[in-house]
C-alpha positions as CSV (number, residue, x, y, z in Angstrom):
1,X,-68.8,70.4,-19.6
2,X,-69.1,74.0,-18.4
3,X,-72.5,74.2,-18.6
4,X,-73.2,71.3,-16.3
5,X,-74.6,71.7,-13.1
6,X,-72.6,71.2,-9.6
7,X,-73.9,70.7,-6.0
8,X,-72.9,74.2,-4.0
9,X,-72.3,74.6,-0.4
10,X,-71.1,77.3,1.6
11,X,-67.9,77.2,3.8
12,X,-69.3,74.7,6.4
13,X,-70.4,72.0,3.7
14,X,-74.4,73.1,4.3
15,X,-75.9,72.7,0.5
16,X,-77.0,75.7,-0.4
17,X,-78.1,75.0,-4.3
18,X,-76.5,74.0,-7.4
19,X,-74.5,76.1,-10.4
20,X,-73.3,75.7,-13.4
21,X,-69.1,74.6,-13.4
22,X,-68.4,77.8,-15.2
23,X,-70.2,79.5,-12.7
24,X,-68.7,77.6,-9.8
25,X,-65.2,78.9,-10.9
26,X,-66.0,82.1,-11.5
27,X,-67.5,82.8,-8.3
28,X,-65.7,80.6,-6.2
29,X,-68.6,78.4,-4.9
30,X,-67.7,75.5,-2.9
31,X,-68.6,72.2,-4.4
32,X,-67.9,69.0,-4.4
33,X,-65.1,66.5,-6.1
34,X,-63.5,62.9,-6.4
35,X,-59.5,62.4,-6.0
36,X,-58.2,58.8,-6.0
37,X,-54.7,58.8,-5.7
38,X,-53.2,55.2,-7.1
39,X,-50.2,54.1,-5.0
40,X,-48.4,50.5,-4.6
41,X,-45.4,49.5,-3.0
42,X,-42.2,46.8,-4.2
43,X,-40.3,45.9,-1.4
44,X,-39.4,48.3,1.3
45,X,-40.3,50.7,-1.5
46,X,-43.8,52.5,-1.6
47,X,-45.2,55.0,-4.8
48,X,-47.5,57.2,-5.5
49,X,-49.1,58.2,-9.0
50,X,-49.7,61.4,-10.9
51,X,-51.1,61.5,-14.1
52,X,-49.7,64.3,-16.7
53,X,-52.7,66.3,-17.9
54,X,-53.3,66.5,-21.5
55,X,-51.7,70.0,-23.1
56,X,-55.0,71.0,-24.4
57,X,-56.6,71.3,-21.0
58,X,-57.7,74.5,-20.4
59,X,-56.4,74.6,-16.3
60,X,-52.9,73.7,-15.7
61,X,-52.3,71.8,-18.8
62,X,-48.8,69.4,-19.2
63,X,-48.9,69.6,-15.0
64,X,-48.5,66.8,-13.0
65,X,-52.0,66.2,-10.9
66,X,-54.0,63.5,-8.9
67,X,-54.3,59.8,-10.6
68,X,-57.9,60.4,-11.3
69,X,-60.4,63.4,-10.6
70,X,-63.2,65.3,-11.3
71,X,-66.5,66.9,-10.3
72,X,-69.4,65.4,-8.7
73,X,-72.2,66.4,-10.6
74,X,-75.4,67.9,-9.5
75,X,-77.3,64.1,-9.7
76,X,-73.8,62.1,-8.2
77,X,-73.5,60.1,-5.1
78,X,-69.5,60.0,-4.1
79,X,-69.7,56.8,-5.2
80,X,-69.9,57.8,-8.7
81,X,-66.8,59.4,-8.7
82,X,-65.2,56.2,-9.9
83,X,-67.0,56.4,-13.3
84,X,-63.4,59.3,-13.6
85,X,-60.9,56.4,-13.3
86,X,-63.0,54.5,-16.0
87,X,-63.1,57.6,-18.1
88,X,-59.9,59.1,-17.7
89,X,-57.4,56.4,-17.2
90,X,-59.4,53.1,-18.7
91,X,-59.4,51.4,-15.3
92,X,-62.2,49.2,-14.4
93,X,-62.5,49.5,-10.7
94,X,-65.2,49.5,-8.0
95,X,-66.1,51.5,-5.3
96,X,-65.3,48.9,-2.5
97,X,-61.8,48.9,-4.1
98,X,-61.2,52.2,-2.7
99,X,-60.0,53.4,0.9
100,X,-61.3,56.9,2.1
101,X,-58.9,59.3,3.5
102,X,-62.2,61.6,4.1
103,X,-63.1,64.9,2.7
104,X,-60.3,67.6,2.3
105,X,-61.2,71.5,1.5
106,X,-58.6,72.1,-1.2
107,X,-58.5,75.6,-3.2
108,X,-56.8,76.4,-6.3
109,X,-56.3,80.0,-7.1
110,X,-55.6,82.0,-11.0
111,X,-57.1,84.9,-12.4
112,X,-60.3,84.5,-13.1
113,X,-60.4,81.0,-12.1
114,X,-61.3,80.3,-8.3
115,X,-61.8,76.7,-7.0
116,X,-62.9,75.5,-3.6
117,X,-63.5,72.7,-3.5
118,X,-64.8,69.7,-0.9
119,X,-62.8,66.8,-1.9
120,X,-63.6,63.3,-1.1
121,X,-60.2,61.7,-1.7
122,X,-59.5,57.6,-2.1
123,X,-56.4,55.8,-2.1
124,X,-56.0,52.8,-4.5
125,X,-53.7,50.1,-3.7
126,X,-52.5,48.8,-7.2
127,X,-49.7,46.3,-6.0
128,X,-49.6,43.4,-7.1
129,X,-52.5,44.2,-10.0
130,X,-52.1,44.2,-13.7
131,X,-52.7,47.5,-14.3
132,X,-52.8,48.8,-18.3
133,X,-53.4,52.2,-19.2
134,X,-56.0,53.6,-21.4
135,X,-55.6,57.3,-21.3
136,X,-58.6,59.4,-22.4
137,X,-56.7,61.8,-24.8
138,X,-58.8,65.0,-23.9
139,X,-57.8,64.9,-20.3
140,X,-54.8,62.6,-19.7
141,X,-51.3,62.4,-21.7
142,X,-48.7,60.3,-19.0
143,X,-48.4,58.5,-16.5
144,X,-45.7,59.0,-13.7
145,X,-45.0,57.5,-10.3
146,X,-42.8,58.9,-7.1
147,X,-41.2,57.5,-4.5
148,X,-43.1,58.0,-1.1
149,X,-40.3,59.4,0.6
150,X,-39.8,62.2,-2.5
151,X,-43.2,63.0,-2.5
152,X,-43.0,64.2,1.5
153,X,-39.8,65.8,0.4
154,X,-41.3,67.9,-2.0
155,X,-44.8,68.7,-0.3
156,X,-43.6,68.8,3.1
157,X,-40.1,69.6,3.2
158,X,-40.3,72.0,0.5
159,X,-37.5,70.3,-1.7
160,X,-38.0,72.1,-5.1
161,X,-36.9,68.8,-7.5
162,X,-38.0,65.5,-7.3
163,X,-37.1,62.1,-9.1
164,X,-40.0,60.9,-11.6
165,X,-40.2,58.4,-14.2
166,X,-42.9,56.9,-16.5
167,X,-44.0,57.8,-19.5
168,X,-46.2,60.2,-21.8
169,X,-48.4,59.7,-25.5
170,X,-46.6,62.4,-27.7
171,X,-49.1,63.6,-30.2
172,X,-47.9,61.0,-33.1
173,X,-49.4,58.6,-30.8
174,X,-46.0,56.7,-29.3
175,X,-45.0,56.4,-25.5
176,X,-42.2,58.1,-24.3
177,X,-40.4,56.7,-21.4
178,X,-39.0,59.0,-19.0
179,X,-36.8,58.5,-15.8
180,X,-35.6,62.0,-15.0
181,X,-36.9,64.7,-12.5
182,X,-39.5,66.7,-12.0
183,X,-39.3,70.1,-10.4
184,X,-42.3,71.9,-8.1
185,X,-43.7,74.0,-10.6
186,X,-44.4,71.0,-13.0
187,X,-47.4,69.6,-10.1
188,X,-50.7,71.5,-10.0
189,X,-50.3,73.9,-6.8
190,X,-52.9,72.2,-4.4
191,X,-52.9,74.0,-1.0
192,X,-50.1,72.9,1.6
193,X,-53.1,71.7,4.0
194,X,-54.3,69.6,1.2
195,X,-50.8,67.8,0.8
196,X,-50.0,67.6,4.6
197,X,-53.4,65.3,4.6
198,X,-52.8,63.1,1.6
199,X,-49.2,62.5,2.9
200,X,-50.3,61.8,6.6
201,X,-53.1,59.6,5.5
202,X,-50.2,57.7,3.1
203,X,-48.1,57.2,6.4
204,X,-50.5,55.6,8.1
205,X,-51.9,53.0,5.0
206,X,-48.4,51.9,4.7
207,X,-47.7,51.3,7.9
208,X,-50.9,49.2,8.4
209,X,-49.1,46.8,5.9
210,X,-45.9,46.0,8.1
């Protein structure tokens, strides 16, 4: 997975060559990526989805991230980004199922990691559907979904703890149910700008249902 090669750009999204992903986040190359947040709503109530990523992941493992995401290889349209909710979380959707919230700059900084990406983020509306999880194990452990309004608490009103509840695959194989709370540090740290967008674009695709 390191090895393979990534489409690079430089700051204005002009392609400028390709890298491998080790490469890319060791030298901070921009390049590009799928999100596709799943949300649904019950009522006057509206949700959004983060999976919990698998402890043996080598970036922010046991955090709390986007539904589904990954890079766009060096050969991949956007529109292949989907094949990462097949993979990931067993879901069998198509492209048209999607809505666009267009493309974010998001970067995520560690030591010796440095990740800037262009990401072409997707809501999908799940109400209603009969959704069943199949987690790939490498890259996916839980499943948990928040409340709308908690989520703007948290990521734009700084509010450090947050009601959650769904459930994770302990490693003996058997779902845990949880319906506790989750506090800032358990979420990836995706920028503030990054947040703002998802929640603005959230805002607006629920209130095009009333």
């Amino acid at each position: 997975m390191e090895s393979e090669q990534l489409k690079i750009f430089d700051e204005r999204g002009r392609h400028i060559g390709k890298a491998s992903r080790s490469d890319v986040h060791k030298n901070g190359y921009w390049h590009e990526t799928f999100h596709c947040w799943f949300i649904s709503k019950k009522g006057d109530k509206e949700y959004i989805y983060f999976q919990q990523r698998s402890s043996g992941k080598k970036d922010f493992p046991d955090l709390l991230d986007i539904t589904a995401a990954g890079h766009l290889t060096f050969e991949e349209s956007v529109q292949d980004g989907v094949r990462e909710i097949r993979e990931e979380l067993g879901i069998p959707v198509t492209f048209t199922d999607l809505v666009s919230i267009g493309i974010i700059k998001d970067q995520l900084q560690k030591q010796g990691f440095n990740d800037n990406e262009f990401s072409h983020v997707y809501l999908y509306d799940i109400t209603g559907l009969d959704i069943s999880f199949h987690f790939q194990k490498e890259e996916v452990s839980g499943m948990f979904r928040v409340a709308s309004a908690d989520f703007y608490k948290m990521f734009l009103e700084n509010e450090q703890e947050i009601p959650v509840n769904g459930y994770y695959i302990n490693q003996q194989g058997e779902e845990i149910k949880v319906d506790g709370h989750a506090i800032k540090s358990s979420f990836v740290p995706h920028g503030k700008e990054y947040y703002h967008m998802v929640s603005g674009a959230l805002k607006k695709y629920f209130s095009s249902l009333n």
